[in-house]
Structure formats: structure tokens, C-alpha cells
C-alpha positions as CSV (number, residue, x, y, z in Angstrom):
1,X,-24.2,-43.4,2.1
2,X,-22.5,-42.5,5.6
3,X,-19.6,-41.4,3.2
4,X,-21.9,-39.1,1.2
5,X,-23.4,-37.5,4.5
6,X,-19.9,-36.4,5.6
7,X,-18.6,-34.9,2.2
8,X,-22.0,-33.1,2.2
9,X,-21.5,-31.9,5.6
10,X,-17.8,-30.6,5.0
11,X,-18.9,-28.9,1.3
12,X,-21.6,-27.3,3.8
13,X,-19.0,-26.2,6.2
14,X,-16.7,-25.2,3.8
15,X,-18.4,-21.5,2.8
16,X,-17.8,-20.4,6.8
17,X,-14.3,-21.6,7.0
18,X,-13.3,-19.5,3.7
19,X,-15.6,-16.9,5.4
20,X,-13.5,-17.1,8.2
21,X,-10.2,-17.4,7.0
22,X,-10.7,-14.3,4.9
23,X,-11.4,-12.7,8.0
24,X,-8.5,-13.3,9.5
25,X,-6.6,-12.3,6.1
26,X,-8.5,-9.3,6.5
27,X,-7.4,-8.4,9.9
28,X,-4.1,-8.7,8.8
29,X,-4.8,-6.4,6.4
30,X,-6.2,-3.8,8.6
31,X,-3.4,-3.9,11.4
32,X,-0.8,-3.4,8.8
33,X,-2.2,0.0,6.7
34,X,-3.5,0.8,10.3
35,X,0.2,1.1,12.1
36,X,1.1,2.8,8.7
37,X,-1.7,5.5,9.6
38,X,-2.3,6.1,13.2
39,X,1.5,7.2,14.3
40,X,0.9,11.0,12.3
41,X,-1.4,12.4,14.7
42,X,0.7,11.4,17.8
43,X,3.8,13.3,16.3
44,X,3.0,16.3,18.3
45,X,2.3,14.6,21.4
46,X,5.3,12.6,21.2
47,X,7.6,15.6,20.4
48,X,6.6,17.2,23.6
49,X,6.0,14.0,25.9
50,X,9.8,12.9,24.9
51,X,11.2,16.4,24.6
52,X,12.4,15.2,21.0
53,X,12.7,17.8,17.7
54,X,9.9,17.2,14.6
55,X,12.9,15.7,12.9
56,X,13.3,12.6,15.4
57,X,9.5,12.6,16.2
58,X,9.6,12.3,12.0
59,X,11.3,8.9,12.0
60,X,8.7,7.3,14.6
61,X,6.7,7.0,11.1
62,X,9.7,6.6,8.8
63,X,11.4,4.1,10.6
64,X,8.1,1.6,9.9
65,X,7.9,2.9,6.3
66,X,11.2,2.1,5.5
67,X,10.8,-1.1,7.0
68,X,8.1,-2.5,5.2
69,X,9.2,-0.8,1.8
70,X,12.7,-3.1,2.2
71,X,11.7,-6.0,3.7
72,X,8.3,-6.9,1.9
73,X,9.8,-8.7,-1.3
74,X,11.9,-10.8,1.2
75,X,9.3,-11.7,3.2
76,X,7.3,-12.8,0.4
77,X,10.2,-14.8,-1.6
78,X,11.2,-16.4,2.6
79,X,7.5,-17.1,2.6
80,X,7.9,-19.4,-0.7
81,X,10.5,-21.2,0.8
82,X,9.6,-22.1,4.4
83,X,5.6,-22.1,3.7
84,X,3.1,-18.8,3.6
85,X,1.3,-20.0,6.9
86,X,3.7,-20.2,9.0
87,X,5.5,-17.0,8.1
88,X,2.3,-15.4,8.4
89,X,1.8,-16.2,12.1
90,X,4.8,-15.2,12.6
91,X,4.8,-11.9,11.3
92,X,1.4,-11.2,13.2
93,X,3.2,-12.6,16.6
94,X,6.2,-10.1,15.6
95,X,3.7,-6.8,15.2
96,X,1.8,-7.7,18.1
97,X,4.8,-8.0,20.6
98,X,6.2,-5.1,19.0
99,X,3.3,-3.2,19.7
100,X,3.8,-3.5,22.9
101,X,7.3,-2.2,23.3
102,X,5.6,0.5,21.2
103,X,3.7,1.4,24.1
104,X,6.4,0.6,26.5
105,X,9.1,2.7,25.1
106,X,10.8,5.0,28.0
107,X,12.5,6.9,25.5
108,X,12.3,8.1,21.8
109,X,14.7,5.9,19.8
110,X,13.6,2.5,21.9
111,X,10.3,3.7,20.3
112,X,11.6,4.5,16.6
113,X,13.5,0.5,16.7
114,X,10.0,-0.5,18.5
115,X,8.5,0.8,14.8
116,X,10.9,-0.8,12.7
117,X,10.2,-4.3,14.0
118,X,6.5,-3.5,13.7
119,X,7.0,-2.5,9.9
120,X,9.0,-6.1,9.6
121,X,6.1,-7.8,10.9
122,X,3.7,-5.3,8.7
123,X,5.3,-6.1,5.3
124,X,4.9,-9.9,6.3
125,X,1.1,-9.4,6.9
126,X,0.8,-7.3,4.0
127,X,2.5,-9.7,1.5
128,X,1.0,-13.1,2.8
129,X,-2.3,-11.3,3.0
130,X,-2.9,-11.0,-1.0
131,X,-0.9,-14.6,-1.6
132,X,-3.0,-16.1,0.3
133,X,-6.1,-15.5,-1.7
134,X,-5.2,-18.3,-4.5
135,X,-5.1,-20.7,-1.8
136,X,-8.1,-19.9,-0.3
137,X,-10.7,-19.1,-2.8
138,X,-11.5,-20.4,-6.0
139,X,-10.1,-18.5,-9.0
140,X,-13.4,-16.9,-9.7
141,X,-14.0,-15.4,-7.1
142,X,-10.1,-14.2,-6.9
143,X,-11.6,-10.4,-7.6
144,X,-13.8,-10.3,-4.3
145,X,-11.5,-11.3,-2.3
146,X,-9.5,-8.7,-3.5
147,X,-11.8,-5.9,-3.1
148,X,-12.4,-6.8,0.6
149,X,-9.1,-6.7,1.4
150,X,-8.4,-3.5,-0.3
151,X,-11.3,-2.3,1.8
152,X,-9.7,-3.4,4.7
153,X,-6.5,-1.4,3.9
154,X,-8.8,1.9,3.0
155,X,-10.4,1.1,6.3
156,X,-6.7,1.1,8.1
157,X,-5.9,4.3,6.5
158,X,-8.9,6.2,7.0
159,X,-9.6,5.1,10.5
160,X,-5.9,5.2,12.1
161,X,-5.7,9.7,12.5
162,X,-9.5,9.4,13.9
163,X,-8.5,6.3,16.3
164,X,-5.4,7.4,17.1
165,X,-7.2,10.9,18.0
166,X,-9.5,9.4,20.1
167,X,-7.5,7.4,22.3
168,X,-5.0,10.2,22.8
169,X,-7.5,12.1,24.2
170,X,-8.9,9.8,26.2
171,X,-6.0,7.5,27.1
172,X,-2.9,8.7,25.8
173,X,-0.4,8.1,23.1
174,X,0.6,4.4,24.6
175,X,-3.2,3.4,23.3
176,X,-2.9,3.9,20.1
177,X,-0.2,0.8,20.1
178,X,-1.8,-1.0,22.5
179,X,-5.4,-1.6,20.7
180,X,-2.9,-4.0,18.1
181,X,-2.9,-6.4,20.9
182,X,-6.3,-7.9,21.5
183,X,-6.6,-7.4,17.3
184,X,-3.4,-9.6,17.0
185,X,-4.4,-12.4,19.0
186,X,-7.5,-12.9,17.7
187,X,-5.8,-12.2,14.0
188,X,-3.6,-15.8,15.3
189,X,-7.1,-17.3,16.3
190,X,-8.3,-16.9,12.6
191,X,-5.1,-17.6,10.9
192,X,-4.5,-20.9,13.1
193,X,-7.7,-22.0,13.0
194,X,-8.6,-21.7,9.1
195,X,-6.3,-21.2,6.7
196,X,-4.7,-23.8,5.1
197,X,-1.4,-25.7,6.9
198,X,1.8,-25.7,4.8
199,X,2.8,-28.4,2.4
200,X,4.9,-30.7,4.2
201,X,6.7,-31.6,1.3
202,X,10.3,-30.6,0.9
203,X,11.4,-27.4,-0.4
204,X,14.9,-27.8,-2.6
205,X,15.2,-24.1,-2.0
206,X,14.6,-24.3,1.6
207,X,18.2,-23.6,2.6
208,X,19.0,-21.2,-0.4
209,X,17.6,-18.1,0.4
210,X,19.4,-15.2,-1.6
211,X,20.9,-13.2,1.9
212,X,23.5,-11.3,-1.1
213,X,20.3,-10.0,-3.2
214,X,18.3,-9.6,0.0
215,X,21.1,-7.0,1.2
216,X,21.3,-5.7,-2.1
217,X,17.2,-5.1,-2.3
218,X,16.9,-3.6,1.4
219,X,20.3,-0.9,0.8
220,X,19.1,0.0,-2.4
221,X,14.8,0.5,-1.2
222,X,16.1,2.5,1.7
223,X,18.6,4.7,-0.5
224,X,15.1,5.1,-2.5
225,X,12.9,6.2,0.1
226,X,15.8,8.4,2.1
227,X,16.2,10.2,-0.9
228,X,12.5,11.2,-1.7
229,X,11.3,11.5,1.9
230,X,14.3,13.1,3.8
231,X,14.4,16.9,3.7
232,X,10.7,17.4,2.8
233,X,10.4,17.4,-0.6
234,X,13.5,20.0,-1.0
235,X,16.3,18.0,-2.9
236,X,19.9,18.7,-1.8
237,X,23.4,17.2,-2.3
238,X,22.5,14.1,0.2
239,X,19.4,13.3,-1.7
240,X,20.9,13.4,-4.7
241,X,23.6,10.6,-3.3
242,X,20.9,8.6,-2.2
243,X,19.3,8.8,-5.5
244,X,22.6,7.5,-7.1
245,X,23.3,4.9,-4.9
246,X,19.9,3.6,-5.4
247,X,20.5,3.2,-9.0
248,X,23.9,2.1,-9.0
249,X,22.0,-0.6,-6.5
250,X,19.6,-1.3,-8.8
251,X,22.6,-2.5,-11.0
252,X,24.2,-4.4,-8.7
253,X,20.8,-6.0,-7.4
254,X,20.5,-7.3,-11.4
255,X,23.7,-8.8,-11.7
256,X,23.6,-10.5,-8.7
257,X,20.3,-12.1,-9.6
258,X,21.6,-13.7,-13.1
259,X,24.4,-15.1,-11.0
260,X,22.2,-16.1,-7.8
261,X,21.5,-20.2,-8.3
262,X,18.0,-19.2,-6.3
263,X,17.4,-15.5,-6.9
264,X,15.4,-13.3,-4.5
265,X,13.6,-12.0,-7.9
266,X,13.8,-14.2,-11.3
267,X,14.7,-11.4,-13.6
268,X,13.2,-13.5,-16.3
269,X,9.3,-12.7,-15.1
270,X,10.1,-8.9,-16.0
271,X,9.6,-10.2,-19.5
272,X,6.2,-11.3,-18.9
273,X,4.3,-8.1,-20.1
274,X,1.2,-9.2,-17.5
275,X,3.3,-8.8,-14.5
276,X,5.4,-6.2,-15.7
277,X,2.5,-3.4,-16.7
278,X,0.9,-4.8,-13.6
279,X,3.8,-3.2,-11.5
280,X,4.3,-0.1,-13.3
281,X,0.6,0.6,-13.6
282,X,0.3,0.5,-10.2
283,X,3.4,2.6,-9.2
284,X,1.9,5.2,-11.5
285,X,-1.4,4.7,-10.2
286,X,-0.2,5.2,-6.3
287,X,2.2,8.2,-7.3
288,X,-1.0,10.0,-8.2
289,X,-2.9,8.9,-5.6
290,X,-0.2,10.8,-3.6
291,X,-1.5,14.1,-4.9
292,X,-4.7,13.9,-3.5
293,X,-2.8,13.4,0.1
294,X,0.3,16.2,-0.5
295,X,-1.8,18.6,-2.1
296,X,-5.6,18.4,-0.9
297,X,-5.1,19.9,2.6
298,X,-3.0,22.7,1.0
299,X,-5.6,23.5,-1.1
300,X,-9.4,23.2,0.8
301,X,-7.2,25.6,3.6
302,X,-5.5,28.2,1.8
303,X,-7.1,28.3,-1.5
304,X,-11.1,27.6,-0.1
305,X,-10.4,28.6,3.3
306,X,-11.5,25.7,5.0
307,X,-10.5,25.3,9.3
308,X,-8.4,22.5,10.6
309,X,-12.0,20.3,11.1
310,X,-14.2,21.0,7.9
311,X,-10.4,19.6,5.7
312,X,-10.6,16.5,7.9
313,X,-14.0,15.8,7.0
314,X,-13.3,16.8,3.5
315,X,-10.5,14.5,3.2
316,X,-11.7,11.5,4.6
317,X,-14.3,11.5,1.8
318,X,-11.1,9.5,-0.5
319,X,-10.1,6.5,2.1
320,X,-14.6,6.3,2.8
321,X,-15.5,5.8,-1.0
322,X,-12.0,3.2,-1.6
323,X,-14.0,1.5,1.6
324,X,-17.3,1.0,0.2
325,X,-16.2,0.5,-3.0
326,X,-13.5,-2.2,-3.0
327,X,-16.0,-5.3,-2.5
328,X,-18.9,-4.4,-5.2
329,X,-15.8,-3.9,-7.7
330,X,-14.5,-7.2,-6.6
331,X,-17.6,-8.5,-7.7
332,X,-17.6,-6.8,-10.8
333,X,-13.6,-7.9,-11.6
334,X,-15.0,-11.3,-11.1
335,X,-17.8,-10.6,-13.6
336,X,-16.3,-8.5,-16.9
337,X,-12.6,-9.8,-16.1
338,X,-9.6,-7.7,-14.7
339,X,-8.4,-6.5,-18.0
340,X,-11.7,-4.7,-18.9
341,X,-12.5,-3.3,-15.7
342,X,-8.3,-2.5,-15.1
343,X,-9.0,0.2,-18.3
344,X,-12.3,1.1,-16.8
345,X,-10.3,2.3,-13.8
346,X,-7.9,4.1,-15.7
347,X,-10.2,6.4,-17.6
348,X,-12.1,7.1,-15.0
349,X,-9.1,8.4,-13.3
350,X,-7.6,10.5,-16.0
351,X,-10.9,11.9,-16.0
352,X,-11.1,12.8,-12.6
353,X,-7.6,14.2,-12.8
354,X,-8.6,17.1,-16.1
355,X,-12.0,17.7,-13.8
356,X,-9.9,18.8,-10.6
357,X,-7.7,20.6,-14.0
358,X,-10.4,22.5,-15.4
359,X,-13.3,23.3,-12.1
360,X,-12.3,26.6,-11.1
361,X,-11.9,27.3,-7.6
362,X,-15.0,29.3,-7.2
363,X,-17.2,26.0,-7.2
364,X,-15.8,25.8,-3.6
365,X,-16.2,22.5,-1.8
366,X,-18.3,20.2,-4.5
367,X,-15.8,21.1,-6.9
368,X,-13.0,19.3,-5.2
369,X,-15.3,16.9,-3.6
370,X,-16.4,15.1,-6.9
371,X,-13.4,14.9,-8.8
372,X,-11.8,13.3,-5.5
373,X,-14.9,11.1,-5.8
374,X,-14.1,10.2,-9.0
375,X,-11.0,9.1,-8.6
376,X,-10.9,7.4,-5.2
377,X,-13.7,5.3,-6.7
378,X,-11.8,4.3,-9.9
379,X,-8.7,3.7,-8.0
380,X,-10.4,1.3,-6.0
381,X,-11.5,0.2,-9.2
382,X,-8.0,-0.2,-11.0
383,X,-6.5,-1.4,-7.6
384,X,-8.4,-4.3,-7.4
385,X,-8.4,-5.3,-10.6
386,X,-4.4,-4.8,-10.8
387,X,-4.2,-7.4,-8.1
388,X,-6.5,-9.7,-9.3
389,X,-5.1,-9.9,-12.7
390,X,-1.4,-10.0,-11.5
391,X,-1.9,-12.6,-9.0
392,X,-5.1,-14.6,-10.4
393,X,-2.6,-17.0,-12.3
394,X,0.7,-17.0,-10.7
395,X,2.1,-20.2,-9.6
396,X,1.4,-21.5,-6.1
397,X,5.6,-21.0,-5.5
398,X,6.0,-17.4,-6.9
399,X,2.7,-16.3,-4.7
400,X,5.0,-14.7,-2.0
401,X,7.1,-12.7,-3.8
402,X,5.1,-11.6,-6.4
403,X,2.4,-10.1,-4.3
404,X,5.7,-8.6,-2.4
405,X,6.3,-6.8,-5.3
406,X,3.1,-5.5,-6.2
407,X,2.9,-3.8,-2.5
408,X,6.2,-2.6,-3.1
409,X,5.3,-1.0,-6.5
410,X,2.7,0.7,-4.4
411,X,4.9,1.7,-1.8
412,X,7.4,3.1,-4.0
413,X,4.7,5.2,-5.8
414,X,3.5,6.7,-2.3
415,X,7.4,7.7,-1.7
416,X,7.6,9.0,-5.4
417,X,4.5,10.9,-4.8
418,X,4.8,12.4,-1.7
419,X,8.2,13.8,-3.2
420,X,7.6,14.4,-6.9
421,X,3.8,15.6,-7.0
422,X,4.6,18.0,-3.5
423,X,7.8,19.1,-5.7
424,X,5.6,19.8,-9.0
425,X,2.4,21.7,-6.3
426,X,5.3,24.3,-5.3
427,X,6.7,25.0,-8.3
428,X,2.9,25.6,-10.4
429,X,2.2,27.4,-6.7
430,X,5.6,29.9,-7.8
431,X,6.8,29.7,-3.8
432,X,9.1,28.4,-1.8
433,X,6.7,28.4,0.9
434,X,3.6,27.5,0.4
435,X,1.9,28.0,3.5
436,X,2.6,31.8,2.0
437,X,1.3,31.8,-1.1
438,X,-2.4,33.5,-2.0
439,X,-5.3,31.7,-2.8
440,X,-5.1,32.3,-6.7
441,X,-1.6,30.7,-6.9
442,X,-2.8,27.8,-4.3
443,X,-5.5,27.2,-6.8
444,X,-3.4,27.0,-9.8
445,X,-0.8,24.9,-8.3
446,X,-3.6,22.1,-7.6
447,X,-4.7,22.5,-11.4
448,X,-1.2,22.1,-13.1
449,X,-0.4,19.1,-10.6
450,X,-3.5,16.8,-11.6
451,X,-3.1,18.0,-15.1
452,X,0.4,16.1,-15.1
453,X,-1.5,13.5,-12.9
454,X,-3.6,13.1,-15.8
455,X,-0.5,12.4,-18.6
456,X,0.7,9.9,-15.9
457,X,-2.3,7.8,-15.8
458,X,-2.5,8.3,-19.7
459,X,1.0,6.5,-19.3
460,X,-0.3,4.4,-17.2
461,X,-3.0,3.2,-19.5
462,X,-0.7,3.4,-22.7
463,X,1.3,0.6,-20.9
464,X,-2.0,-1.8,-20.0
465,X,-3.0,-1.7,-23.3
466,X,0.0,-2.5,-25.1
467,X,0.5,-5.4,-22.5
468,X,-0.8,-9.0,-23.6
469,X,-2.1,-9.3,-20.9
470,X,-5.1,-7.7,-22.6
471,X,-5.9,-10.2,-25.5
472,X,-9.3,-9.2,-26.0
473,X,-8.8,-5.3,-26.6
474,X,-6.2,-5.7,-29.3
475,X,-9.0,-6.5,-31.6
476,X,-10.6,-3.5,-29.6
477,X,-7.7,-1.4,-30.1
């Protein structure tokens, strides 16, 4: 009987600690896509408090990008090795004390190194974030969880330029690292308290970490993103270099990996057509996102005439809808199953995409308003259903590094984007610069753009439902 009482009181307890310990996953969540966000709008105060050029200032933001984008497979595969929990705390220790010499930095590049160990301790939050969930709720309600933590990133990004505004103004640019602090500790509270300790079980891997495709990985990530982000969006002779080193990396990384005795990345999963449309999907998926971002404030100023305030209320409208979205989808993912509601997603997108393609610019606000609706609602859709159906039956030692690489894939398709969709606006705009152009050719830039956003996502839906990952639309199909 007394035996009875306590398992009834720890089933009763149980509910707050998962309630809890998502918390904390979720605050993890939110610090990470928060440092991605709030930086931009202190570029201009930092160029002029440090005396630096646009192009240094720039790197204050790369330097973090860059370091997440490298580092966030490794953290996840070092997090397989040495236990998820522990690398966890120590990534949100890492963040928070970097944070500090954020804030502390007496000169410009202290402050850009500051960055990059922030975006180490960022990709480790972001990764362990998303492993976590399979060890902290049960598998059915793997979609929720999923959705509130892509809430939580939406939150980050649409709260960091209005944050970071506010304490600018009212404080200065040193706030806007500062406020990670009291965040961080009480993210270590959560994390400490509730989620679950690491195996103590030994780990034959634990001293064979791959340090030769590790190096391999980071070189040939930040080849990647130099080459689309450096020069904005005009591609010259250095570019180009980067571009080829990236793929002659991408070669080297392969072979290394058939010859590794524990490889960073078993090639052998790529064959798995689940996780492999899972990653491409979502790399498509975030290069067209991209558009929305590159193109949007291009188009509500020059093309509807819109001031500097009236676009930043516009385009907040995305990163609000992703917010209230990403937990009633979850829900729904849990109910109809990823694969359905991954298509759902999709569509919805590609139709977005030819609305924003064929609403001419005289509809004025509404016109962009609801296609952006449209598809910021179905990418939270497809988002969370991607991650719940790429992660929902991976086992407990591939957690880390898979989830690594589905952040990467969405990294890489916010790099791509930012490059390839600004590339495709200019050219459909016919100018070189296109805070020149005339409202017409502003206009029909933003229509060819989405309408090769639209082929992409086709793509992109072309590849889920060939997958077999999708058993029950081949009979649909």
C-alpha cells in the first residue's frame, strides 16, 4: 500500500517536472535564436561607439553565425559521446559568460571573439535543445514539444531588433548582452534541476571523437557561408574560391568518414530516405523562408512606399504568426502524423508563394500581408513536423548529431537564401542597385522571386513524397 502511495505521488509529480524541464529546454531555445537576432540593430551604434567601418561592425553578427553553422553537428555527435546533459550545461555556462565579455568588450574585435564563443555555446543549446525531447516526453507527444520550441525560436527572432532597440535606448548597447545573464542562470536552474542525468554507463566511443572530420566539417561550413554571405550578395573571384573549397571539402569530409573507425557523420544514414528528404526539405524550406527577410523590406518601402516604422510592423507579422502557431500544430503533428501534416505544410506554402506571384501591387498592404500569412503559418507547419518526423524515431545515441544536422540544414538554407533569393530579387528588379530602382521594377522583382520560391517548394515536396518515409501516401499517390 505505502509503496502504491509513493508511485502514485511521483506519476502525480511527473506532469510538472516534464512541464519544467521543457521549460528550461525552451529557454535554451530562446537565448540561442535571440543572440542570432538582437546584434542587427546595434550595428550602427557599434560602428560609431568603436569608430569601426560597416564591414567590421558586419562580423559582430557573422562571427556568431559562422560559429554555430560549424560547430553545431560537432556538438551534437560530442554530446553522444560524453552525455546530452552535461554538454548542455555547459554550453549555457559558455553563452552566459560570454555574454558578458560581450558587454565588457573595450574594443571591436575582443567583441567579435566575444560572439564567436557565444555562437559555440548557441549551437550547443540549439542542438541539445531538440535531442532532448525523446528523452523527455513520450513519443506521442514528440509533435508538441516541437511546436513550443519552434515557438520559442520565432519568439527569439522576432523579439531580439525590438529588445535590442529598447535597451539601446534606454541603457545602451552593453544591455542587449547583458539581459543573457539572469536568463542563463535560471536556464542552469531548470536544466539542473529536471532533465534527466546522463547514463553512467560507459561510452566505447568516449575517447574517439573524429577531431580529422570535425576539422574537415568546420573548414568546409565556413568556406560555405564566407562564400554566400561575404560581399553582399555580389559574387566575385574570392567567393567563387570559397565556393570551390567548400566542395572539394565536401569530398574530403566523405572520405574521411568511410575511413574514420567513429565517424563524426555515418555516411550510411544518408541512405535512409526519412532522414535524408528530412534535411533537404528543410534546407529548401529555410532558403525560401529567406525571401520573405531579403526581399520584404525592399518591397513594402520602395515598391508600397511604406516609412522605416509601418515595414517593422509589417514585417514582424511572419516571426508573430510562426509564434502562435508552432504549439496548436504540434498538437495537430501529434494527431494526423508528421507525414500528413509535413505535405500539408508544403502546399500551403507553394500556395502562398504563386499568391505573392500573381497579387498585383496595387492591393497595397493586405496583398503582401496574407500571402506572408500564409506562408509563415505553413512553415511553422512543415517546420515542426520536419522535426518531429526526423527525430521522433532516432536512436537514443544518434539524438545529438542528428538534430545537429537538421539545424544545420536550416542554417545552410538561411545562408543560401540570403545569397541566392537577394541575387534572383536584383536581377527580376534589372538593377545593380536596388535602392534605385522604381516601384514597377521593385514590384516585379518580388513576383519572379516567390515564383521560383514556388518551384523550390514544389521540389521540396517532390522529394517528401517520393521518400518512404511517407508509407501511407503511396497508395495516395
Amino acid at each position: 500500500m505505502e509503496q502504491d502511495k509513493i508511485a502514485l505521488a511521483e506519476s502525480a509529480r511527473r506532469p510538472a517536472s516534464v512541464r519544467w524541464a521543457l521549460a528550461g529546454l525552451s529557454l535554451a531555445m530562446l537565448l540561442s535564436s535571440l543572440g542570432t537576432s538582437v546584434a542587427n540593430v546595434a550595428l550602427p551604434t557599434l560602428a560609431e561607439g568603436f569608430g569601426a567601418s560597416f564591414q567590421e561592425v558586419q562580423w559582430v553578427v557573422l562571427a556568431y553565425l559562422l560559429a554555430v553553422t560549424t560547430l553545431i553537428v560537432s556538438a551534437g555527435r560530442l554530446a553522444d559521446i560524453i552525455g546530452r546533459r552535461r554538454l548542455l550545461l555547459a554550453g549555457i555556462v559558455l553563452f552566459t559568460i560570454a555574454s558578458v565579455f560581450c558587454a565588457a568588450a573595450p574594443t571591436i574585435w575582443l567583441l567579435i571573439s566575444a560572439r564567436a564563443v557565444q555562437g559555440l555555446g548557441a549551437a550547443v543549446m540549439m542542438t541539445l535543445s531538440m535531442a532532448f525531447v525523446g528523452e523527455t516526453v513520450s513519443q506521442e507527444k514528440t509533435g508538441s514539444a516541437m511546436g513550443l520550441l519552434g515557438t520559442m525560436s520565432a519568439v527569439g527572432t522576432a523579439l531580439g531588433p525590438s529588445l535590442g532597440g529598447i535597451l539601446i535606448f534606454g541603457i545602451g548597447w552593453r544591455a542587449i548582452f547583458l539581459v543573457n545573464v539572469p536568463l542563463g542562470v535560471l536556464t542552469v536552474f531548470l536544466v539542473c534541476r529536471y532533465l534527466p542525468v546522463d547514463s553512467r554507463k560507459q561510452n566505447n566511443e568516449q575517447f574517439a571523437f573524429d577531431y580529422t572530420g570535425t576539422l574537415l566539417l568546420v573548414l568546409t561550413l565556413a568556406a560555405y557561408a564566407l562564400a554566400m554571405t561575404i560581399g553582399r550578395g555580389s559574387f566575385g573571384s574570392l567567393n567563387i574560391g570559397l565556393l570551390l573549397a567548400a566542395v572539394c571539402g565536401i569530398g574530403l569530409f566523405a572520405f574521411a568518414e568511410t575511413k574514420a573507425s567513429s565517424p563524426l557523420i555515418r555516411l550510411k544514414i544518408f541512405r535512409e530516405p526519412e532522414l535524408a528528404a528530412g534535411l533537404a526539405t528543410s534546407a529548401l524550406v529555410s532558403t525560401v523562408l529567406m525571401a520573405t527577410l531579403v526581399v520584404g523590406p525592399f518591397y513594402l518601402s520602395l515598391a508600397l512606399g511604406l516609412g522605416a516604422a509601418l515595414v517593422g510592423i509589417v514585417m514582424s507579422v511572419g516571426p508573430l504568426i510562426v509564434a502562435l502557431t508552432g504549439v496548436p500544430v504540434g498538437r495537430i503533428v501529434d494527431s494526423l502524423g508528421a507525414g500528413t501534416v509535413t505535405v500539408i505544410g508544403l502546399i500551403g506554402i507553394t500556395a502562398g508563394c504563386l499568391m505573392l506571384f500573381v497579387i498585383p501591387a496595387s492591393f497595397g498592404i493586405p496583398g503582401y500581408i496574407v500571402p506572408i500569412v500564409v506562408i509563415t503559418a505553413c512553415y511553422s507547419t512543415f517546420q515542426t513536423a520536419n522535426n518531429t518526423a526526423v527525430m521522433k524515431d532516432v536512436q537514443p545515441d544518434q539524438r545529438g548529431v542528428t538534430s545537429g544536422m537538421l539545424n544545420l540544414s536550416r542554417n545552410l538554407g538561411l545562408i543560401t537564401g540570403t545569397s541566392v533569393m537577394g541575387a534572383v530579387f536584383a536581377f527580376a528588379s534589372g538593377t545593380n542597385d536596388i535602392t534605385t530602382a522604381n516601384p514597377d521594377a521593385v514590384a516585379a522583382g518580388l513576383r519572379i522571386t516567390f515564383a521560383v520560391a514556388a518551384v523550390l517548394i514544389m521540389v521540396a515536396l517532390a522529394i517528401v513524397i517520393g521518400s518512404r518515409k511517407l508509407l501511407p501516401f503511396r497508395t495516395a499517390f
